[in-house]
C-alpha positions as semicolon CSV with decimal commas, in nm:
position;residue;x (nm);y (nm);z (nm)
1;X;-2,528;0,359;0,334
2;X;-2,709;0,300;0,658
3;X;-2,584;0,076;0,874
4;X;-2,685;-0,315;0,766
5;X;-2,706;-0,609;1,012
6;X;-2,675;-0,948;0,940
7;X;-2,711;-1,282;1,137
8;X;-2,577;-1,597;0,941
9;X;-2,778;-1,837;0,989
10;X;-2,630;-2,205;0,938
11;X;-2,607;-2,504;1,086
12;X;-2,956;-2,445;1,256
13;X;-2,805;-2,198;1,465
14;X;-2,623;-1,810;1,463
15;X;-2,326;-1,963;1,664
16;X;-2,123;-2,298;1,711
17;X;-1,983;-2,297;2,030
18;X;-1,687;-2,514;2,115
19;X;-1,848;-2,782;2,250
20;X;-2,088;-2,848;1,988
21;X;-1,785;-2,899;1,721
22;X;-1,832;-3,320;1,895
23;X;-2,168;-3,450;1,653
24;X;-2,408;-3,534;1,854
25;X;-2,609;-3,839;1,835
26;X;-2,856;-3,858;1,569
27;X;-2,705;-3,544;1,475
28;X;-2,731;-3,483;1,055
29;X;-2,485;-3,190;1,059
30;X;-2,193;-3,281;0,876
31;X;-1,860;-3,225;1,047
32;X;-1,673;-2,974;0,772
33;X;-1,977;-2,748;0,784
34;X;-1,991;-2,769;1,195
35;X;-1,613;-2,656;1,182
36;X;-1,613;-2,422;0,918
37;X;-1,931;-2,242;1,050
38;X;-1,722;-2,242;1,372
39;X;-1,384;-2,121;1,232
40;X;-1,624;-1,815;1,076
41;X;-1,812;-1,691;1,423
42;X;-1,468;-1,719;1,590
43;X;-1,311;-1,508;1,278
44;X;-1,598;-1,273;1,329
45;X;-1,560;-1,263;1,699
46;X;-1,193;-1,208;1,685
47;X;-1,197;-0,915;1,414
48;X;-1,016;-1,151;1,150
49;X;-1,195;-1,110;0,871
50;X;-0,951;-1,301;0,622
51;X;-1,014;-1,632;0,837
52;X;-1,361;-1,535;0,830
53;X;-1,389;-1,458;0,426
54;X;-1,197;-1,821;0,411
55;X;-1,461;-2,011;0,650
56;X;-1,721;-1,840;0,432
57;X;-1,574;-1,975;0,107
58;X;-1,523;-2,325;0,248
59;X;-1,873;-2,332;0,332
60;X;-2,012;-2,215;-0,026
61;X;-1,765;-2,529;-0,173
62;X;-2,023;-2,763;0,021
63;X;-2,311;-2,536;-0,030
64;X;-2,305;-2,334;-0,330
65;X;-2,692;-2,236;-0,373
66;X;-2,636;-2,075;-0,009
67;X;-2,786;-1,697;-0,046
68;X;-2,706;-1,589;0,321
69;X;-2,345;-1,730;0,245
70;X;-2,296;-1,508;-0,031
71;X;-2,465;-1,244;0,172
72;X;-2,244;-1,296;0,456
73;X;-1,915;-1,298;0,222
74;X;-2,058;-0,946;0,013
75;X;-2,080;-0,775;0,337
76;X;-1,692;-0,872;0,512
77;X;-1,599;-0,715;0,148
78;X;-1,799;-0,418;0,167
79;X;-1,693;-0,343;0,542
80;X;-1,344;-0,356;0,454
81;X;-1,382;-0,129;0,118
82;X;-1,316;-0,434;-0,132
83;X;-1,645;-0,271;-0,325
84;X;-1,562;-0,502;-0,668
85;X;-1,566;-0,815;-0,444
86;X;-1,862;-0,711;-0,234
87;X;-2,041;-0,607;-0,589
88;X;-1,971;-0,948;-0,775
89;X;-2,095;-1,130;-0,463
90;X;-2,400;-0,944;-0,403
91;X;-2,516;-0,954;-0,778
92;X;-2,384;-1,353;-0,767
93;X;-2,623;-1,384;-0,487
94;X;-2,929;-1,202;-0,679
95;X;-2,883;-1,460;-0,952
96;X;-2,949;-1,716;-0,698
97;X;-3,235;-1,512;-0,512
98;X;-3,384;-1,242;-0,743
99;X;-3,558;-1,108;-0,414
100;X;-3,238;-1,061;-0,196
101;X;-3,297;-0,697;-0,070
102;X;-2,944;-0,773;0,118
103;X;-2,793;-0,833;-0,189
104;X;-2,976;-0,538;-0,396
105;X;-2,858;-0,309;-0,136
106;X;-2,483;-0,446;-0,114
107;X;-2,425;-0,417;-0,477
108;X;-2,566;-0,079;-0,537
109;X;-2,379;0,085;-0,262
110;X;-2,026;-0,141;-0,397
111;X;-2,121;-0,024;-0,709
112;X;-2,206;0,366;-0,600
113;X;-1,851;0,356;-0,469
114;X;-1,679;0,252;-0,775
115;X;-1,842;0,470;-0,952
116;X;-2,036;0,283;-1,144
117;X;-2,364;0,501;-1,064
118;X;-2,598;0,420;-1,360
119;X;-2,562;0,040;-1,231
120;X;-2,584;0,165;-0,921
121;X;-2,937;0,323;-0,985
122;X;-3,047;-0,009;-1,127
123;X;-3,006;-0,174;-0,793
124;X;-3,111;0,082;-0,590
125;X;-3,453;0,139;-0,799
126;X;-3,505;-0,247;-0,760
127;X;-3,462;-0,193;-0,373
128;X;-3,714;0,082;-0,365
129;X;-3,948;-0,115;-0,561
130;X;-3,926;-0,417;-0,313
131;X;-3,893;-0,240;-0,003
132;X;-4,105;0,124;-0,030
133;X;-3,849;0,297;0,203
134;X;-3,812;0,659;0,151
135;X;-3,414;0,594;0,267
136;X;-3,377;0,385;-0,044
137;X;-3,588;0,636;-0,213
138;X;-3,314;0,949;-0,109
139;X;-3,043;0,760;-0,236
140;X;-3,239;0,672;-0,587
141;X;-3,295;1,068;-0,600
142;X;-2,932;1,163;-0,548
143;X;-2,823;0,919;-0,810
144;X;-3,100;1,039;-1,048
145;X;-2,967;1,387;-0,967
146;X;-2,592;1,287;-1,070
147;X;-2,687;1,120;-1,356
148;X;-2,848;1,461;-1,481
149;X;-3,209;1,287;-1,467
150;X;-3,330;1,586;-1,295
151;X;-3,685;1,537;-1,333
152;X;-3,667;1,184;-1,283
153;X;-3,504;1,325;-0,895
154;X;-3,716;1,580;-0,892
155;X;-4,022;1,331;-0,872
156;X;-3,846;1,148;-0,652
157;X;-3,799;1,401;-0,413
158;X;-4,146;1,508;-0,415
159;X;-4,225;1,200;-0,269
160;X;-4,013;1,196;0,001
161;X;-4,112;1,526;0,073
162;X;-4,491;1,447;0,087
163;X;-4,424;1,121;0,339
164;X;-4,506;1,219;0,700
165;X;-4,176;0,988;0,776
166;X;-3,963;1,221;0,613
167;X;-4,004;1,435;0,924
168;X;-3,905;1,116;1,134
169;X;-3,611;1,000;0,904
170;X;-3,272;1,163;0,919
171;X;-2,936;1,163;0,688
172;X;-2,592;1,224;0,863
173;X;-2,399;1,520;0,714
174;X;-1,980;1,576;0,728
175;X;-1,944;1,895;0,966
176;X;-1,632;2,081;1,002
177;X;-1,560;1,930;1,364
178;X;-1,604;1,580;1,182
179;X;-1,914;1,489;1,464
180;X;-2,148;1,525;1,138
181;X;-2,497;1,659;1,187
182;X;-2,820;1,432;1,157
183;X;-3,105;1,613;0,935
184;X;-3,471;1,578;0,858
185;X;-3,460;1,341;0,557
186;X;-3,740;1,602;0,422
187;X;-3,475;1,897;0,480
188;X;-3,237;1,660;0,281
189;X;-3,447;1,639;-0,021
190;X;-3,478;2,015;-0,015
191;X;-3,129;2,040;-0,049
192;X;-3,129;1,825;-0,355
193;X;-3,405;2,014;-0,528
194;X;-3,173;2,340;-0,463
195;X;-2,835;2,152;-0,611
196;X;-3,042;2,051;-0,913
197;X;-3,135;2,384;-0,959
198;X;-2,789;2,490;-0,935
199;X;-2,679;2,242;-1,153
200;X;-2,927;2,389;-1,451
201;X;-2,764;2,667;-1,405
202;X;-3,090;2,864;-1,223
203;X;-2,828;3,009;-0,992
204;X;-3,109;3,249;-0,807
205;X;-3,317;2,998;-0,810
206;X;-3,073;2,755;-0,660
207;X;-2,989;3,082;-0,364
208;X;-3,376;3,104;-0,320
209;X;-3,375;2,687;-0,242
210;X;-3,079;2,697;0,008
211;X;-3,180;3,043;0,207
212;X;-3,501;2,804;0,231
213;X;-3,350;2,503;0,332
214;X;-3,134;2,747;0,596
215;X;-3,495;2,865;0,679
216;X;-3,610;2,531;0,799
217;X;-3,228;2,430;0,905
218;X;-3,049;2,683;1,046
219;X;-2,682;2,578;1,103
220;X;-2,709;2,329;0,823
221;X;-2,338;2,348;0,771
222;X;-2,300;2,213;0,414
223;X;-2,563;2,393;0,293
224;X;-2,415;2,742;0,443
225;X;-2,091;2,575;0,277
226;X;-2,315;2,519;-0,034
227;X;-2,425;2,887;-0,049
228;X;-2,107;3,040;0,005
229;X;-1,970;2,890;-0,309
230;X;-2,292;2,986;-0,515
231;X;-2,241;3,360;-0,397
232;X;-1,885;3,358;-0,416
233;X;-1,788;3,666;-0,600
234;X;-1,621;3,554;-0,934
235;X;-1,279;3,644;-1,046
236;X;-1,195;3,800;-1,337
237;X;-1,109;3,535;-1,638
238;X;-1,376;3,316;-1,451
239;X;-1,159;3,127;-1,233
């Protein structure tokens, strides 16, 4: 998932400084929210994201219709690979706010990563359908594609691949020196279309896609990886 960035927004403000923790005159703020937002953007600030998660949960006790506090909690459980949590928060947080792209996006990548991919989809198809973004629209495809909905991804892809963005927009690849290697979202689709082909079975059609993918990405490293395992001389018993 691409990186997401969030600003809390409570209290009026992003941060509660020290001094401000003292109400001010004609000040409606109530004191536990003033401290607890403050106990959270020192957590944050400080790396502690228990303290943090804690603040966050003190503050939906005194405000429980909050969406950006259930946003703010999804995404401390997401960064720190607690996908259930971060899941169950973002979808408790669409029940509040229907609209919450935040939220969509949370639980469909918490989901992804439990491997709950068909619920995944759902999300992520909800995204696409607020948003537009071809991103969103790459990671519907690949979903479609492991679900075996191949010409649901195949339609998808064609999309992508008829944007003009798609020549602006990049994915990040592994790459055996572990620096990855950023490609043309369009070359990325490609490389789907090829792996569903390969996946049917159509193994020279599949070798046709790649060489052509290689063709418009030379040094793609997973898709050299990708070909050498297609073409990889079978052994005798099939194994």
């Amino acid at each position: 998932m691409k990186k997401i960035f969030f600003a809390l927004m409570i209290v009026g403000a992003t941060y509660v400084s020290a001094q401000s923790l003292e109400k001010a005159p004609g000040d409606s703020i109530p004191w536990e929210l003033r401290k607890q937002s403050f106990i959270y953007n020192t957590a944050k600030m400080f790396n502690d994201p228990v303290v943090a998660r804690t603040a966050l949960y003190n503050l939906l006790a005194e405000n429980p219709g909050n969406v950006a506090l259930y946003d703010s909690l999804a995404i401390i459980y997401l960064q720190y690979n607690q996908n259930a949590s971060a899941a169950l928060v973002a979808q408790q947080a669409l029940k509040i706010n229907p609209q919450d792209q935040f939220a969509m996006e949370v639980a469909a990548t918490g989901l992804d990563n439990l491997g709950a991919k068909d619920k995944a989809l759902n999300h992520y198809e909800k995204l696409y359908l607020a948003n537009g973004d071809i991103n969103t629209l790459y990671k519907v495809s690949f979903l479609q594609f492991e679900l075996g909905r191949y010409a649901e991804s195949n339609t998808s892809l064609d999309i992508i691949i008829g944007n003009p963005k798609a020549d602006e927009r990049t994915v990040r690849f592994p790459t055996t020196d572990g620096r990855g290697q950023d490609i043309k979202l369009k070359i990325a689709a490609h490389r789907v279309k090829a792996m569903i082909l390969e996946d049917k079975g159509d193994t020279e059609g599949a070798k046709a896609k790649y060489l052509e993918v290689l063709e418009m990405q030379p040094g793609f490293q997973l898709v050299q990886q990708q070909l050498r395992e297609l073409t990889k001389p079978k052994t005798e018993g099939g194994e």
